[in-house]
N, C-alpha and C positions, 0 to 999 in steps of 0.2 A: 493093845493095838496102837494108840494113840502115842504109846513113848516109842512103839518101833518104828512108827509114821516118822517121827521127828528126828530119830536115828540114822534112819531114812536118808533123809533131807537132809541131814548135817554130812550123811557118808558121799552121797552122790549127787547133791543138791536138788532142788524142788521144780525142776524142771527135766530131771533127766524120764526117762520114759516108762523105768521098774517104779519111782516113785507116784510116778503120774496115775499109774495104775494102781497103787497099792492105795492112793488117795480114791480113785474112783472106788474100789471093793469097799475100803470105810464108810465111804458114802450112801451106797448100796445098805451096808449091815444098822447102821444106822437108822436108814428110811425105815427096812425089816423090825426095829425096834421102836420104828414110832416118833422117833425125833427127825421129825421133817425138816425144821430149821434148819440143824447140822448138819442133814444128809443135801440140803439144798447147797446151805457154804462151799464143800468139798467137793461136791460132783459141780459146780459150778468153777468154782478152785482149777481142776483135772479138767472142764473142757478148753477153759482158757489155757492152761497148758499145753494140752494138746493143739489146741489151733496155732498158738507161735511156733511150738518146735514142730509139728506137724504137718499143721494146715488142715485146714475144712473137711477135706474128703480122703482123710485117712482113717483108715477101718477103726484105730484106738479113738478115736476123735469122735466116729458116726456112735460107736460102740456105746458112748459117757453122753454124748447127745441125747440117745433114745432114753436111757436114764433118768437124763434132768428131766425130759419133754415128759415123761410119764409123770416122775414124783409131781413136775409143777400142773400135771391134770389133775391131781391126786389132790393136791391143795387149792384148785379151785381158779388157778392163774390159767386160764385159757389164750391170753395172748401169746403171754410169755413161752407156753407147751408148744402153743401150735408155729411160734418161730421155732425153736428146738427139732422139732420133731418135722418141718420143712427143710432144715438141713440136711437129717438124712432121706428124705424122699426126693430130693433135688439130684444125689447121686443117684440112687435106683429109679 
C-alpha cells in the first residue's frame, strides 16, 4: 500500500484530494494494526492536506479530523483530540 501511496503522489501529487484520501485509509489501517505513530504522521499528513486545499469545514477534512481526534484519545493526548475533534463539533 505504501509503494501505491507514493505512486500516488508522484502521479497526481500529495495534495491532490484521491491521494489525500488514500493517505487518510493508510492511516486508519495502520492505527487497526497498532502502529499509532504512523497512523498519527499520515492522518495528521491528509488533515493538513485537506485544510489547505479544502479548508476546515470540508466533509474530507471533518471526515480525517475525527480520525486524528480519536487515534490521539487512544494515545492518551487529550489536548491535542479534544482540538481535533472541536473542529468537527464546531460545524455540527
Amino acid at each position: 500500500l505504501r509503494e501505491a501511496l507514493e505512486g500516488q503522489r508522484e502521479t497526481l501529487g500529495s495534495r491532490q484530494r484521491d491521494t489525500l484520501i488514500s493517505i487518510n485509509h493508510l492511516g486508519m489501517l495502520l492505527q487497526g494494526k497498532g502502529d499509532r505513530d504512523g497512523a498519527e504522521a499520515l492522518l495528521r499528513e491528509a488533515f493538513e492536506g485537506f485544510c489547505e486545499t479544502h479548508g476546515r469545514q470540508h466533509p474530507d477534512t471533518l471526515d480525517v479530523s475525527q480520525h486524528l481526534g480519536m487515534l490521539l484519545l487512544t494515545k492518551g493526548d487529550l489536548e491535542d483530540a479534544e482540538s481535533m475533534l472541536h473542529v468537527v463539533l464546531e460545524v455540527n
